[in-house]
C-alpha positions as CSV (number, residue, x, y, z in Angstrom):
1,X,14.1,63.8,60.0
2,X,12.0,66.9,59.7
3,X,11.2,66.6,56.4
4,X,10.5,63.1,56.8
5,X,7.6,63.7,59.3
6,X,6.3,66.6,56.9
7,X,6.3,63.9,54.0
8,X,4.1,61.5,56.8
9,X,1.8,64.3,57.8
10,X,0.8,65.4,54.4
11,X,0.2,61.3,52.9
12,X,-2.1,61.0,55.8
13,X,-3.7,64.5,55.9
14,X,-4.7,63.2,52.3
15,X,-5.6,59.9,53.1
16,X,-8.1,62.1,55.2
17,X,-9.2,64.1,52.9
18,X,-9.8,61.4,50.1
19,X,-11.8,58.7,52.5
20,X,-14.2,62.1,54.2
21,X,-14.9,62.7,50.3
22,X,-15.4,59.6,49.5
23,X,-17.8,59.5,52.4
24,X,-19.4,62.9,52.0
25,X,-19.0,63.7,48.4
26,X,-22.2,64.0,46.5
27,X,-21.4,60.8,44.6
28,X,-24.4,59.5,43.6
29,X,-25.9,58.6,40.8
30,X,-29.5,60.7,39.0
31,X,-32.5,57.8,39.1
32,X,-33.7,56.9,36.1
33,X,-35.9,54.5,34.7
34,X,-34.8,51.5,32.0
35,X,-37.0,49.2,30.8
36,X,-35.7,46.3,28.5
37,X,-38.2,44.0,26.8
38,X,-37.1,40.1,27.7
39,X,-38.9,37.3,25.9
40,X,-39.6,34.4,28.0
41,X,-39.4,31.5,25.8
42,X,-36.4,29.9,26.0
43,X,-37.9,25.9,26.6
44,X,-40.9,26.8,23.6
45,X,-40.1,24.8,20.4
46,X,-39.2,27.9,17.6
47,X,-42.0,29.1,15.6
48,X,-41.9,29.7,11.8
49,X,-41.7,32.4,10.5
50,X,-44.4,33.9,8.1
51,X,-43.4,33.0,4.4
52,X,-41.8,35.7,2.7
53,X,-44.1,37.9,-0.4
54,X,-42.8,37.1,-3.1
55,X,-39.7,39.3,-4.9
56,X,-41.0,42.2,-7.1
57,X,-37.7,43.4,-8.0
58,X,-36.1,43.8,-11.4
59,X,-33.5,40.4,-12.6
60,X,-30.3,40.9,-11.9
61,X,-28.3,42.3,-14.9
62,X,-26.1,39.4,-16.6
63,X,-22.2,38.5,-15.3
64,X,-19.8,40.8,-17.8
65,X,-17.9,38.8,-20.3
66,X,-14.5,40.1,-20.2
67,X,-13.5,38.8,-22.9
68,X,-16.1,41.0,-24.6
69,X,-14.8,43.8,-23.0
70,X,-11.5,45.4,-24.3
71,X,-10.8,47.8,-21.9
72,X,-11.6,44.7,-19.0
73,X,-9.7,45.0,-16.1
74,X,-7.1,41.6,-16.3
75,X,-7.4,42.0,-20.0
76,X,-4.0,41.0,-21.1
77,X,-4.7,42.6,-24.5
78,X,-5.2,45.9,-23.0
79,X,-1.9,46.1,-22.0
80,X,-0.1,45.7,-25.1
């Protein structure tokens, strides 16, 4: 019975001492400032965009014909 009222007084001794922390605990949070841009036209029709400048990069090189290739990957001579 003893140790039953020790087991009591020490669950609500920390009861205590977790609520006056909670309480009085420096438990705030530093201020700081946030800004976030927000555009505010969700009802406006979309716009268009600008037309792109036209492509100044090189052509693509042409697709490899495996056939050409002996050493292909999936060449089923290559295996022999």
């Amino acid at each position: 019975m003893r140790l039953l009222r020790v087991i009591v007084f020490l669950l609500v001794a920390a009861l205590l001492a977790l609520t006056g922390y909670a309480y009085f605990g420096d438990m705030s949070a530093d201020p700081r400032t946030t800004r976030v841009p927000v555009r505010l036209d969700l009802g406006a029709a979309p716009t268009t965009a600008p037309p792109a400048p036209a492509a100044t990069a090189e052509p693509a090189e042409p697709p490899v014909d495996p056939a050409a290739d002996p050493g292909a990957p999936g060449d089923a001579d290559a295996l022999d």
